[in-house]
Backbone atoms as SQL, in Angstrom:
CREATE TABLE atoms (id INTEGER PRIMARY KEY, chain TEXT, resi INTEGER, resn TEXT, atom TEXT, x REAL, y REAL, z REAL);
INSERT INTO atoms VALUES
  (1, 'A', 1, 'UNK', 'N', 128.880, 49.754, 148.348),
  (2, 'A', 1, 'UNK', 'CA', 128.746, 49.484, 146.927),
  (3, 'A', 1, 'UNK', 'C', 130.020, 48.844, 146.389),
  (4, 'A', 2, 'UNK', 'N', 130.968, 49.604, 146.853),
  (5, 'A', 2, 'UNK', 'CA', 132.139, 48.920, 146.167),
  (6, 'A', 2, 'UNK', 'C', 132.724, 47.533, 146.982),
  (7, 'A', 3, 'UNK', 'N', 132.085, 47.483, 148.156),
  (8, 'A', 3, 'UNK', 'CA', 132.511, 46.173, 148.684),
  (9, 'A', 3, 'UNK', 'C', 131.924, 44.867, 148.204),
  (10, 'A', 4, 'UNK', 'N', 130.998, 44.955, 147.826),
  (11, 'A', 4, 'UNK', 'CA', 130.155, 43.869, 146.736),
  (12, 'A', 4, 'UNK', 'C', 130.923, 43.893, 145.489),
  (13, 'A', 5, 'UNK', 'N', 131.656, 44.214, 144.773),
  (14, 'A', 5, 'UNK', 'CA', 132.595, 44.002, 143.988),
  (15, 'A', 5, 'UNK', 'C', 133.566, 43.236, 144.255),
  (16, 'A', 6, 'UNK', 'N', 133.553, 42.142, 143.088),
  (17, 'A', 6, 'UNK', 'CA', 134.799, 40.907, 143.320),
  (18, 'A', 6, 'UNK', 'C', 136.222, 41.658, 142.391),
  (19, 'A', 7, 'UNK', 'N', 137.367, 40.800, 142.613),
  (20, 'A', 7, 'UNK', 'CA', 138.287, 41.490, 141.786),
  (21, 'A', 7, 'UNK', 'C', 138.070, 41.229, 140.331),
  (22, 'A', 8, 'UNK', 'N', 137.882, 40.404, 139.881),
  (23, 'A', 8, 'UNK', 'CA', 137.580, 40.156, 138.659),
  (24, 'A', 8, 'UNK', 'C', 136.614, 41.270, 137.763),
  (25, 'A', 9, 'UNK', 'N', 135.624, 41.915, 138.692),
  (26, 'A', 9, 'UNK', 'CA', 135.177, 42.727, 138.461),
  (27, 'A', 9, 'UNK', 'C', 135.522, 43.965, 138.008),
  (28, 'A', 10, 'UNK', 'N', 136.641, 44.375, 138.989),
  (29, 'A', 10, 'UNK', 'CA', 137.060, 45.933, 138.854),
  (30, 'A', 10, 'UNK', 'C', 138.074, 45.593, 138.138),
  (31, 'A', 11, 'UNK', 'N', 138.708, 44.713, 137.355),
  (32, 'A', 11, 'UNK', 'CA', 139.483, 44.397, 136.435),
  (33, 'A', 11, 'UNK', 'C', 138.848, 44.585, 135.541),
  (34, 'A', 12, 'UNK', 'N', 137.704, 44.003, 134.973),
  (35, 'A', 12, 'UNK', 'CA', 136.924, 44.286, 133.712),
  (36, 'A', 12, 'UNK', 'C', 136.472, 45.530, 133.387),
  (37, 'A', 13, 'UNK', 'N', 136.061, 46.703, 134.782),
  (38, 'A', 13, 'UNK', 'CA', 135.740, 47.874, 134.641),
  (39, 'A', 13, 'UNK', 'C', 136.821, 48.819, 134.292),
  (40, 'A', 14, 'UNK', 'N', 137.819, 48.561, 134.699),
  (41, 'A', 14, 'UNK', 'CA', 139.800, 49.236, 134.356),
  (42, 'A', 14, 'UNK', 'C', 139.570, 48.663, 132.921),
  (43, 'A', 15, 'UNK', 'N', 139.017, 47.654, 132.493),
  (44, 'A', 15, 'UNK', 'CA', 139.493, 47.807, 131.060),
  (45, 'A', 15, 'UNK', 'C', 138.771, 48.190, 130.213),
  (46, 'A', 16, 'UNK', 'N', 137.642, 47.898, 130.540),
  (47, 'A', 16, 'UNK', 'CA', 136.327, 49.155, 129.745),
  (48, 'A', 16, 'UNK', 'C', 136.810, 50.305, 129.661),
  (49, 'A', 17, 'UNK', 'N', 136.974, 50.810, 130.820),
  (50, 'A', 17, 'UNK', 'CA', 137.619, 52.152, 130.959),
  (51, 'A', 17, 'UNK', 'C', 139.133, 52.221, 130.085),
  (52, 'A', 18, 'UNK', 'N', 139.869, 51.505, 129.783),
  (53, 'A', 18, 'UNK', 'CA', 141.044, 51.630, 129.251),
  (54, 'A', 18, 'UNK', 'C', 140.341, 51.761, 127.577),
  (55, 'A', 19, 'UNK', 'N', 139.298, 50.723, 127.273),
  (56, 'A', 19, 'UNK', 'CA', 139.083, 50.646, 125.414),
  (57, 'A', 19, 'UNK', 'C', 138.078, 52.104, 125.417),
  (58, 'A', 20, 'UNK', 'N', 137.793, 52.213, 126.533),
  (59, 'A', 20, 'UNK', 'CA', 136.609, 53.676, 125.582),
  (60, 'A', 20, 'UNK', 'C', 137.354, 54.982, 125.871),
  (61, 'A', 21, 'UNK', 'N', 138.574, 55.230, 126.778),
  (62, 'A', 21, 'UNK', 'CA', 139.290, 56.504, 126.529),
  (63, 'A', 21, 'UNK', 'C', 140.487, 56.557, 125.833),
  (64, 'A', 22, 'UNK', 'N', 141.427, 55.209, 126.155),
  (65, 'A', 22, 'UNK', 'CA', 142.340, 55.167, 125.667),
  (66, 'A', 22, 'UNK', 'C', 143.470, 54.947, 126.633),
  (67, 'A', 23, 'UNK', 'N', 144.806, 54.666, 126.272),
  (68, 'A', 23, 'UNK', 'CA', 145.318, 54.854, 127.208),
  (69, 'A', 23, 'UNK', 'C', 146.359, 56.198, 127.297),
  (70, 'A', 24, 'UNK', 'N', 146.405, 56.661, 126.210),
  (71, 'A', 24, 'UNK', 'CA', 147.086, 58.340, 125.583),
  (72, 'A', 24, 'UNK', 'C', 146.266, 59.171, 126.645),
  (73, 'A', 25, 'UNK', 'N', 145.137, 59.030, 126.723),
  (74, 'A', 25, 'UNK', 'CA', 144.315, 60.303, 127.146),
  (75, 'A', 25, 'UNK', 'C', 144.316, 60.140, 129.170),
  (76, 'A', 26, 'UNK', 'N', 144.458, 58.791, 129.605),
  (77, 'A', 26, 'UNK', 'CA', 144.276, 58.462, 130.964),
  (78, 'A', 26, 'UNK', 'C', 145.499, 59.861, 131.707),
  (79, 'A', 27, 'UNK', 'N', 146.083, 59.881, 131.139),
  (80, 'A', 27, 'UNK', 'CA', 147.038, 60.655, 131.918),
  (81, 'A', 27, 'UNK', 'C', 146.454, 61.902, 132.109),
  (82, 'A', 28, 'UNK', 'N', 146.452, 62.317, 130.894),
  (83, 'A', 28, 'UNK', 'CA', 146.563, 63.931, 130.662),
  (84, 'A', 28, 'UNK', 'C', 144.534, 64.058, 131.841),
  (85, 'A', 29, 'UNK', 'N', 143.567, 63.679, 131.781),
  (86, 'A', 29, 'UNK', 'CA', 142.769, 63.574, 132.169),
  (87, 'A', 29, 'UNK', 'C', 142.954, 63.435, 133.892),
  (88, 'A', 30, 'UNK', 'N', 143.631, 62.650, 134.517),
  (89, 'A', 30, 'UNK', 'CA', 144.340, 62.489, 135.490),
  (90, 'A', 30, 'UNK', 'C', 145.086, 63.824, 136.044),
  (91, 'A', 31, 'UNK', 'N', 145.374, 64.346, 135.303),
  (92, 'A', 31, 'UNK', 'CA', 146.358, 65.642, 135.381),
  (93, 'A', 31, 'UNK', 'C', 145.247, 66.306, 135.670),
  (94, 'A', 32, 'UNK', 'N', 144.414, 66.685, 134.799),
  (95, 'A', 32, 'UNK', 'CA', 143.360, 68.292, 134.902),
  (96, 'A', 32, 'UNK', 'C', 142.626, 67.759, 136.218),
  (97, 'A', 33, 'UNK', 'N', 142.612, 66.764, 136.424),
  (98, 'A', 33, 'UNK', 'CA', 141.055, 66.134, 137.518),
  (99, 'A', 33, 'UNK', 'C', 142.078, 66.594, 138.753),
  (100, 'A', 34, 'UNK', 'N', 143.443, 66.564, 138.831),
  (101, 'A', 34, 'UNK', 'CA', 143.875, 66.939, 139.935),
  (102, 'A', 34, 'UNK', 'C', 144.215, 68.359, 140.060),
  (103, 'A', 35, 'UNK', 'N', 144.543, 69.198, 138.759),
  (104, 'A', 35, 'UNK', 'CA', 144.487, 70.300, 139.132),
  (105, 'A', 35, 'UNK', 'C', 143.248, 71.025, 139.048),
  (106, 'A', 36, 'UNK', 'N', 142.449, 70.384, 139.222),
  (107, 'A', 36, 'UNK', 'CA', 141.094, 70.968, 139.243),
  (108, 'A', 36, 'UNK', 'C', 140.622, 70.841, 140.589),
  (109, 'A', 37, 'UNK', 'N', 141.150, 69.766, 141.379),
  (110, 'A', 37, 'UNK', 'CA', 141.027, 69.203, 142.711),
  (111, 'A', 37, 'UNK', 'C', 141.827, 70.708, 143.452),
  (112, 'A', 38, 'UNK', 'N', 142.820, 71.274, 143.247),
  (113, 'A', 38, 'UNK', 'CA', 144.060, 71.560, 144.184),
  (114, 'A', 38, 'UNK', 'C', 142.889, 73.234, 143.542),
  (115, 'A', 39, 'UNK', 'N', 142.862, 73.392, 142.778),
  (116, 'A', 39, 'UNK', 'CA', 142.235, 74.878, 142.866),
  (117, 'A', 39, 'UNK', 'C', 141.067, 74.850, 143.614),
  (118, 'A', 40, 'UNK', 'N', 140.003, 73.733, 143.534),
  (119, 'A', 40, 'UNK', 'CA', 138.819, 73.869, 144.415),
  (120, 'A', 40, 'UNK', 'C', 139.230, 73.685, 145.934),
  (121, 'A', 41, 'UNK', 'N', 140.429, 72.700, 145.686),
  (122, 'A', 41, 'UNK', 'CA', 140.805, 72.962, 147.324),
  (123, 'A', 41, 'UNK', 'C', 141.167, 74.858, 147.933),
  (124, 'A', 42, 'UNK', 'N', 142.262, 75.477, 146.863),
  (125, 'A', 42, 'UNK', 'CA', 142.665, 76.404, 147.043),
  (126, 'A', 42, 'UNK', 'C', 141.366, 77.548, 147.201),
  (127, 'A', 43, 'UNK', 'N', 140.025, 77.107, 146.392),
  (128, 'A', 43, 'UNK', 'CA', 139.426, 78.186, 146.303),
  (129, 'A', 43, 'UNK', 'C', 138.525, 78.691, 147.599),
  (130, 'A', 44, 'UNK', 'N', 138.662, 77.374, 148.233),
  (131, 'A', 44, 'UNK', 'CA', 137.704, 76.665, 149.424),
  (132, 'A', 44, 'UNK', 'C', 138.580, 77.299, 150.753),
  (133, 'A', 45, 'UNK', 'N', 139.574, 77.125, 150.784),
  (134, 'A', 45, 'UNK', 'CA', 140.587, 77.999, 151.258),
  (135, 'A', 45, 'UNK', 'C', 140.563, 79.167, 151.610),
  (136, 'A', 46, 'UNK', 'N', 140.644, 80.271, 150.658),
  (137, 'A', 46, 'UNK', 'CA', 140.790, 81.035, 150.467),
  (138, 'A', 46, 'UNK', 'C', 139.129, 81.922, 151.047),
  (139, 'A', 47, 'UNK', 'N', 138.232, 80.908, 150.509),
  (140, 'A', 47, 'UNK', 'CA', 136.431, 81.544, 151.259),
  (141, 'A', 47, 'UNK', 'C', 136.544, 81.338, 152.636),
  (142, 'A', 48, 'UNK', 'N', 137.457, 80.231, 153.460),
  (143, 'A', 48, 'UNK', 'CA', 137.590, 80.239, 154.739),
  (144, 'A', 48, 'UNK', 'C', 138.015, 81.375, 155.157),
  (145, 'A', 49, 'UNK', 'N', 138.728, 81.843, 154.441),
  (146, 'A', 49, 'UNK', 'CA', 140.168, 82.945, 154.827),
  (147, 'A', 49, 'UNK', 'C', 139.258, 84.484, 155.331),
  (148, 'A', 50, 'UNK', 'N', 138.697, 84.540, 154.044),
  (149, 'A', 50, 'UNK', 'CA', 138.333, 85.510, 153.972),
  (150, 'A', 50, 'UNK', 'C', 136.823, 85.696, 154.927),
  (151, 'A', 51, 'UNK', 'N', 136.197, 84.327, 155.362),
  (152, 'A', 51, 'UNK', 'CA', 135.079, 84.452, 156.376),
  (153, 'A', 51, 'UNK', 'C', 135.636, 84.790, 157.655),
  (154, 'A', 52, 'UNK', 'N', 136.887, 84.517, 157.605),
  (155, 'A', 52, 'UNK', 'CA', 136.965, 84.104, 159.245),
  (156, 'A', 52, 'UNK', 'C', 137.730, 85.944, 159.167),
  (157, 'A', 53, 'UNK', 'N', 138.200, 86.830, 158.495),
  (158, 'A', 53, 'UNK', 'CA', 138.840, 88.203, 158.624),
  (159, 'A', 53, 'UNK', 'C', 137.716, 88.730, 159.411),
  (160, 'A', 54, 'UNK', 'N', 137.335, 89.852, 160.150),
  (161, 'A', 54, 'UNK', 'CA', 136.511, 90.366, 161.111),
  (162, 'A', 54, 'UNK', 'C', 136.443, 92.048, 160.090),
  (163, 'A', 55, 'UNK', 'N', 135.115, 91.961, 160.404),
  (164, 'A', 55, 'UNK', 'CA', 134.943, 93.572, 159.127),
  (165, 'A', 55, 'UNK', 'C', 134.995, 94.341, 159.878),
  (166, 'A', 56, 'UNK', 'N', 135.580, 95.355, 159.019),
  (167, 'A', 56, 'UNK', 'CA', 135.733, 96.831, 159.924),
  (168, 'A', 56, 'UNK', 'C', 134.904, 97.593, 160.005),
  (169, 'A', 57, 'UNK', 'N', 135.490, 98.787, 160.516),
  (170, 'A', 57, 'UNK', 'CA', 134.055, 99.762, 161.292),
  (171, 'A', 57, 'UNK', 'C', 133.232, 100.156, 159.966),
  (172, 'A', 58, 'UNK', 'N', 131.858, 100.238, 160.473),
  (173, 'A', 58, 'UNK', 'CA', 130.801, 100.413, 159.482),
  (174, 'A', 58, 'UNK', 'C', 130.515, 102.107, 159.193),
  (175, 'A', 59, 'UNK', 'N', 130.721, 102.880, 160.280),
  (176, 'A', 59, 'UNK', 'CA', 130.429, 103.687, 160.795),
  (177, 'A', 59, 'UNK', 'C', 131.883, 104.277, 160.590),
  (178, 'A', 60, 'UNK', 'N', 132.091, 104.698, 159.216),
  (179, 'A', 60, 'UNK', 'CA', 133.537, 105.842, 158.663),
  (180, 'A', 60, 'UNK', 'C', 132.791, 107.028, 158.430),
  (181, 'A', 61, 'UNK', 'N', 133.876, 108.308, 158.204),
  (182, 'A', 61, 'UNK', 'CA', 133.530, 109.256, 157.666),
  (183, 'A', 61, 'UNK', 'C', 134.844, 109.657, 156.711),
  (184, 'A', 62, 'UNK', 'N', 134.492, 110.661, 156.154),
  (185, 'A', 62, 'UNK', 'CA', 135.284, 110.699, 154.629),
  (186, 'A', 62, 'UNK', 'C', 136.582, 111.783, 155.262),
  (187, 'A', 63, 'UNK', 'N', 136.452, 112.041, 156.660),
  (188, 'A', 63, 'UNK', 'CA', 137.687, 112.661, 157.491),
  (189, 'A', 63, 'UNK', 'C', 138.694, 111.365, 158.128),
  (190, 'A', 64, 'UNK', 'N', 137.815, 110.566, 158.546),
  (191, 'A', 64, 'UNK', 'CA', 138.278, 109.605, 158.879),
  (192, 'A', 64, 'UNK', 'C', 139.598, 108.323, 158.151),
  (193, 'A', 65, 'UNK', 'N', 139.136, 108.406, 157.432),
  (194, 'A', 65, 'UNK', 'CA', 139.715, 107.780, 156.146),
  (195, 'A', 65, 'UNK', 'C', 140.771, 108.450, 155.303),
  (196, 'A', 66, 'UNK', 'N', 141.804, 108.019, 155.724),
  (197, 'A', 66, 'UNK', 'CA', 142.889, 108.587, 154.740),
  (198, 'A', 66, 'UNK', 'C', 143.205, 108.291, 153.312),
  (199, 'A', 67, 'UNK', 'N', 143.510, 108.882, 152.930),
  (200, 'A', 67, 'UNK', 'CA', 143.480, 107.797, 151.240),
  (201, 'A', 67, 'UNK', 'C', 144.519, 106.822, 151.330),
  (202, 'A', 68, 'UNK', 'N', 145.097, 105.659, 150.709),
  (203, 'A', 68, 'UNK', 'CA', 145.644, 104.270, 150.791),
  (204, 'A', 68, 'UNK', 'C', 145.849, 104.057, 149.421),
  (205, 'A', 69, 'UNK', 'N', 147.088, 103.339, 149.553),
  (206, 'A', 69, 'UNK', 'CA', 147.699, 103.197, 148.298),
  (207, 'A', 69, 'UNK', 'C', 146.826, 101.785, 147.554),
  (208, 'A', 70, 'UNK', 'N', 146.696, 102.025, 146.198),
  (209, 'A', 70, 'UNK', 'CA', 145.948, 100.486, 145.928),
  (210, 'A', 70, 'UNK', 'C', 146.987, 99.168, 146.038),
  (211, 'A', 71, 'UNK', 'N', 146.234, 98.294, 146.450),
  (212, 'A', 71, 'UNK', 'CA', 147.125, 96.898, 146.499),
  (213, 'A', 71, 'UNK', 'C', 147.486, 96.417, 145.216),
  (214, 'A', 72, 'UNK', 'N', 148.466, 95.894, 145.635),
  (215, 'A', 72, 'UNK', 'CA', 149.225, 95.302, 144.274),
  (216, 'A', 72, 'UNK', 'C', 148.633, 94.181, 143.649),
  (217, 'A', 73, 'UNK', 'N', 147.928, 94.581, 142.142),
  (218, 'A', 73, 'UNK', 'CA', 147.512, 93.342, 141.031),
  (219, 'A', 73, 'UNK', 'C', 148.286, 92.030, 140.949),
  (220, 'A', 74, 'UNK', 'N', 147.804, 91.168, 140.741),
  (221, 'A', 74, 'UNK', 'CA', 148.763, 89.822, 140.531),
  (222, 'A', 74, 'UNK', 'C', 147.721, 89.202, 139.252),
  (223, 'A', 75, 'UNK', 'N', 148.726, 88.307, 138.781),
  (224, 'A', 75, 'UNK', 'CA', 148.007, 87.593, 137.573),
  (225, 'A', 75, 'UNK', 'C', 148.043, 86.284, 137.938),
  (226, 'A', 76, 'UNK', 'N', 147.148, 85.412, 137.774),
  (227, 'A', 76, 'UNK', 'CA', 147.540, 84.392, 138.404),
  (228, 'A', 76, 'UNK', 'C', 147.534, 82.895, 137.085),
  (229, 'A', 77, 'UNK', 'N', 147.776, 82.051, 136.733),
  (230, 'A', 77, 'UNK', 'CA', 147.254, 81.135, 135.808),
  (231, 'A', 77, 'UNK', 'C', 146.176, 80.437, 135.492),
  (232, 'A', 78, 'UNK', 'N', 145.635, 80.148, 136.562),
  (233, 'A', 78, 'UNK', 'CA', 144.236, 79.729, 136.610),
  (234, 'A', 78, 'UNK', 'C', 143.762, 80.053, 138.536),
  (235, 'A', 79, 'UNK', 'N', 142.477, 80.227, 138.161),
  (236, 'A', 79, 'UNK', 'CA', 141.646, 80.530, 139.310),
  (237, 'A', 79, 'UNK', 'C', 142.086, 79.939, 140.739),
  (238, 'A', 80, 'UNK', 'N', 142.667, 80.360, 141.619),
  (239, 'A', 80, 'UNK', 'CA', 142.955, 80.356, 142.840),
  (240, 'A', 80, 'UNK', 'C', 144.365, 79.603, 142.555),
  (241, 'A', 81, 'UNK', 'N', 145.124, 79.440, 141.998),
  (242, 'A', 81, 'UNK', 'CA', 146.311, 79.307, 142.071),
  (243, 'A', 81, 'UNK', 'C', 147.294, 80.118, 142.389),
  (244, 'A', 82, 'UNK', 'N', 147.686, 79.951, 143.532),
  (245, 'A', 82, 'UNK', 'CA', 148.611, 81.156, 144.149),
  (246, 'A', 82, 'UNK', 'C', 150.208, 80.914, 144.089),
  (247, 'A', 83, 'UNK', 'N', 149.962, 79.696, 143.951),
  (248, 'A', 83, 'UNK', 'CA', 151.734, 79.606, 143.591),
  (249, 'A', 83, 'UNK', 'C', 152.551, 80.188, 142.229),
  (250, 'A', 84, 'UNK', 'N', 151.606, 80.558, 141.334),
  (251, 'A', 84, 'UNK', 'CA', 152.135, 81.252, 140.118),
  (252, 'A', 84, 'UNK', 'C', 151.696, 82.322, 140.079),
  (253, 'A', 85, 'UNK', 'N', 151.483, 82.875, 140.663),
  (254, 'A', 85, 'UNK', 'CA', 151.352, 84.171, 140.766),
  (255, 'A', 85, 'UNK', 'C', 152.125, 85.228, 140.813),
  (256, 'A', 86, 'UNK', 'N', 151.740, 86.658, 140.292),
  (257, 'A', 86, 'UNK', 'CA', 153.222, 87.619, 139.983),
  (258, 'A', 86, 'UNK', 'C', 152.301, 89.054, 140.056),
  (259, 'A', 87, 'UNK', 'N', 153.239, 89.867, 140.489),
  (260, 'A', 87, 'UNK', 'CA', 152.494, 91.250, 140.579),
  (261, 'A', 87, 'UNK', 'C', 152.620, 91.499, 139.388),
  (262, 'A', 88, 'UNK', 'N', 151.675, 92.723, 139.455),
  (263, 'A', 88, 'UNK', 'CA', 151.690, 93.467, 137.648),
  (264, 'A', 88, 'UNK', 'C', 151.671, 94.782, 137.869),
  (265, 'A', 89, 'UNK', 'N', 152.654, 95.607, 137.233),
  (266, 'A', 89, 'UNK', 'CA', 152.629, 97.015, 137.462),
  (267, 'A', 89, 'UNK', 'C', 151.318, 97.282, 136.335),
  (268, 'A', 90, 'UNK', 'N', 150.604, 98.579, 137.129),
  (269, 'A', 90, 'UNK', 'CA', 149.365, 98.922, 136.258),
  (270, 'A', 90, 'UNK', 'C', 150.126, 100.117, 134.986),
  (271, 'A', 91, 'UNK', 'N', 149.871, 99.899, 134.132),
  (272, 'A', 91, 'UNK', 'CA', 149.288, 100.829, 133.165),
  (273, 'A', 91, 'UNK', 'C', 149.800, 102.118, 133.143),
  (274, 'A', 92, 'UNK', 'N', 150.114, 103.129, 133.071),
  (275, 'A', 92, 'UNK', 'CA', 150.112, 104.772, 133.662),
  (276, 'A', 92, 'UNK', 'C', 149.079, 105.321, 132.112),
  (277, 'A', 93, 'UNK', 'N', 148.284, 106.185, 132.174),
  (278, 'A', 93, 'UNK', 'CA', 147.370, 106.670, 131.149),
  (279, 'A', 93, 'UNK', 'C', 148.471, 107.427, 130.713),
  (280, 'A', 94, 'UNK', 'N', 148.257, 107.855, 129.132),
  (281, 'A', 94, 'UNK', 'CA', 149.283, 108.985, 129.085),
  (282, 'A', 94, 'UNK', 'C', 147.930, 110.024, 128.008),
  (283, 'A', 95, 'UNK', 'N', 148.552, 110.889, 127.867),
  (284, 'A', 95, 'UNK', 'CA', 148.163, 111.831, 127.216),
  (285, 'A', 95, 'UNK', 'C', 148.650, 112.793, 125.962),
  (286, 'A', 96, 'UNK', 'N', 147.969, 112.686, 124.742),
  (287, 'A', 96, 'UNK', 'CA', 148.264, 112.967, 124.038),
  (288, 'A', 96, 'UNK', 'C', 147.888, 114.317, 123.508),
  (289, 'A', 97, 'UNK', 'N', 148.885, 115.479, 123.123),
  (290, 'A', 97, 'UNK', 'CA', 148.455, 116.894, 122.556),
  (291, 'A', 97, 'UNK', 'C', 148.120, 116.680, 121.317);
């Protein structure tokens, strides 16, 4: 498809494209389309990750099982972004007399 395109062509389509968004907005648009790219990459990632871990025994008992500390919360900025990410201490309930 795009080899049937002359240059003259995809010159006129860059500038369509330049009068109906603007050229203020090309960037910032550019920006989200790639970090939107790098999280679906990351998220895609991360479903590999977690297919390829091997599940554990099915067959526990409640002797078996020691209790385990919970893993540490993280907050992250947007969805599968792991480079900004930060632990978060939880909460402690308190109680009031």
């Amino acid at each position: 498809m795009i080899g049937n395109l002359k240059p003259l062509e995809i010159v006129l389509i860059i500038a369509v494209i330049l009068l109906l968004f603007g050229a203020k907005k090309l960037p910032d648009m550019a920006r989200s389309l790639g970090k939107s790219a790098r999280i679906l990459k990351s998220e895609a990632k991360a479903m590999k990750k977690d297919d390829a871990e091997p599940a554990g025994p099915t067959t526990e008992t409640a002797a078996d099982t020691a209790p385990q500390a919970a893993p540490a919360r993280t907050i992250q900025a947007a969805p599968g972004d792991v480079s900004s990410a930060r632990p978060v201490s939880e909460a402690k309930p308190t109680t009031q007399n």
